[in-house]
N, C-alpha and C positions, 0 to 999 in steps of 0.2 A: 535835316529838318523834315519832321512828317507832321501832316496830317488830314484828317476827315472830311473834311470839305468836299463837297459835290459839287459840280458847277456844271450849269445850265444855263449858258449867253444865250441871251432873246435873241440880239443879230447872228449868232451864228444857225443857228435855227433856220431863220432867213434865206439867210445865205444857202442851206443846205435845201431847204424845202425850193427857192427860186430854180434852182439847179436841178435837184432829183425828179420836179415833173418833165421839163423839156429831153431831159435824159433819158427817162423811163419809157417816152414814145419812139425815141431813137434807139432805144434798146428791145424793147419789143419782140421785132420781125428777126434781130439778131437772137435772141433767146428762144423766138418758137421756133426758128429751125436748128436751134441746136437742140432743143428739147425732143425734138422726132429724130435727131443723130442720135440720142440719147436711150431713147425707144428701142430702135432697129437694132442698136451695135450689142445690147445687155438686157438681160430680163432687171422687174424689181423697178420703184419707181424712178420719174424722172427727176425727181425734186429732192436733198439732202434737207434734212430739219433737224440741227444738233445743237444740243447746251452749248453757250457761250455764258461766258461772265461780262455783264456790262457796267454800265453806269455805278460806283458806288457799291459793288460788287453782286448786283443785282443778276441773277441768271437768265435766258431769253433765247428763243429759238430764231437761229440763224438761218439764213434761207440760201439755199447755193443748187444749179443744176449737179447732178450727180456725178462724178469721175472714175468713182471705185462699183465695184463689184457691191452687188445687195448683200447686208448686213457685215461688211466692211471689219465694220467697229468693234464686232466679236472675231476679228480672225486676227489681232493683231493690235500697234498701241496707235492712241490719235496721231501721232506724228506719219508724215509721208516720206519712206526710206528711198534714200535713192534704187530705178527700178524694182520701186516696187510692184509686185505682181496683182496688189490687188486694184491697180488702177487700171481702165479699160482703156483701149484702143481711142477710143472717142473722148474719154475719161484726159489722156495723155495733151491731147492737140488745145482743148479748152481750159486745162490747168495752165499751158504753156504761155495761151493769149491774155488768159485771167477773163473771157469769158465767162465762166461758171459762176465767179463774183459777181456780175449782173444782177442776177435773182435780190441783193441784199439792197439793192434803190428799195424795193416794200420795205424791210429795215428801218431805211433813212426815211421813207414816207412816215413811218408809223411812230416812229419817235425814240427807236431802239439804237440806232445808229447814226452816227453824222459819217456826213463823204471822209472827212477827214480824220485820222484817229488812232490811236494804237489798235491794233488789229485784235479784236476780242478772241480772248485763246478760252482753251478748254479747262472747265473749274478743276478738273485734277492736277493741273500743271499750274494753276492761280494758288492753290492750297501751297506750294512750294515759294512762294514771293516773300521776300523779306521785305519790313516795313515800306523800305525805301522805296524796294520796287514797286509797290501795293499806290504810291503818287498815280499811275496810270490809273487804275480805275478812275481819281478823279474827275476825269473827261470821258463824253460817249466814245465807245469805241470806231474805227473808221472802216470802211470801205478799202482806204488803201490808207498809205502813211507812210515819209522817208525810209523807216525800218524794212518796211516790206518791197520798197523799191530796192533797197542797195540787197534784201537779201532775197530779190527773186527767183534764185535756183536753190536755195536754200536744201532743198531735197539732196542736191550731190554732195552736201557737207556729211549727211547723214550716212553711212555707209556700214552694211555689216550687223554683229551683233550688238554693239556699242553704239548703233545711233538712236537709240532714245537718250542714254546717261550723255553722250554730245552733245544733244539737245539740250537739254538742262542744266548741262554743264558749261556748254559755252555761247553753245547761238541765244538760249532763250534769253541769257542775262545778257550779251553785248545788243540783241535788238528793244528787252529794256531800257537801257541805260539810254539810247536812241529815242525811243520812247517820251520818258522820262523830262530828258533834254528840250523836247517836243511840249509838252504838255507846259514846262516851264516858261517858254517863251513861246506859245500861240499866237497866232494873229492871221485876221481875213488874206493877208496879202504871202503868207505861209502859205496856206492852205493852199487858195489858188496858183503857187509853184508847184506845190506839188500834184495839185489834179492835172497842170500841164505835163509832168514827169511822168505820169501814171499811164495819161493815151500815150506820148510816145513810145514809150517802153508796151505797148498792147500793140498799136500800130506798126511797129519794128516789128516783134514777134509774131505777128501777122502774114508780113511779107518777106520775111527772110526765113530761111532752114536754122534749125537749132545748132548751134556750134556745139562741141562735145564738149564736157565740163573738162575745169583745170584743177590741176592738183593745187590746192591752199599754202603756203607755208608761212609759218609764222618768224 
């Protein structure tokens, strides 16, 4: 079953705006001194501003401190290939924490994003959604979301010449269908599991060394 429907809950709003101020001051002093990490390690600014597709398939400038090399986007495809080269040094340790996602609380302030959400991907890769898939847009996109929890290294799946058709071919549609499953069954008490999933998994990654990725098998 598909269709068109936009939804915009007043309480979730709420919910997100109660949260994104107290968060945005506790994020702060963590974002400006990643922001001068971000200075000193790379030329080129410190602030990433790329097309997302949100709401309804509405397009919107996403806001993230910067991880790759300046003008990234012409050297190569949106996706992040495992070691890839054009991620910086400083680039590497704030993808790892999901610091860099900080910046998109203005997102959630401004009315583009809710905390909770399918993760708003790049309208090249939305152009590829079949009907079914295309149920996501219905909700704002999120800050973080089950999908993007279970697929936090998502980068080591991609490997080689063949990790963009991977991409598309398998992570994008199983972290849809996660997606999907999500948007079917919302609720405030969803959400807030998973905002608890989300620091843990930043606060882990925080204070532990990166484990070396495992090989997949199906």
């Amino acid at each position: 079953m598909t269709t068109n429907r936009v939804t915009t809950p007043k309480f979730k709003r709420v919910f997100d705006i109660a949260l994104a101020i107290p968060a945005s001051l506790i994020a702060a002093p963590i974002v400006a001194v990643s922001a001068l990490l971000v200075r000193l390690d790379s030329r080129g600014p410190v602030f990433y501003r790329g097309w997302r597709t949100g709401l309804g398939g509405r397009p919107f400038r996403i806001y993230k401190l910067r991880t790759m090399e300046a003008d990234a986007d012409t050297a190569g495809p949106e996706i992040t290939r495992a070691n890839d080269q054009r991620v910086t040094r400083i680039g590497r340790m704030l993808r790892r924490t999901k610091i860099d996602e900080l910046p998109q609380l203005f997102n959630v302030l401004t009315g583009h994003m809710s905390l909770v959400g399918p993760r708003p991907e790049h309208p090249n890769y939305v152009r590829l959604y079949t009907p079914e898939q295309r149920r996501v847009l219905e909700v704002k996109p999120g800050m973080t979301s089950l999908a993007s929890i279970l697929y936090a290294d998502e980068q080591d799946l991609l490997v080689g010449e063949n990790a963009e058709k991977t991409y598309v071919d398998v992570v994008m549609p199983e972290k849809l269908e996660i997606d999907r499953r999500y948007v079917e069954g919302q609720s405030l008490r969803t959400d807030f599991v998973i905002l608890v999933r989300t620091a843990r998994l930043m606060l882990t990654r925080s204070l532990l060394p990166r484990r070396r990725p495992t090989s997949r098998t199906s």
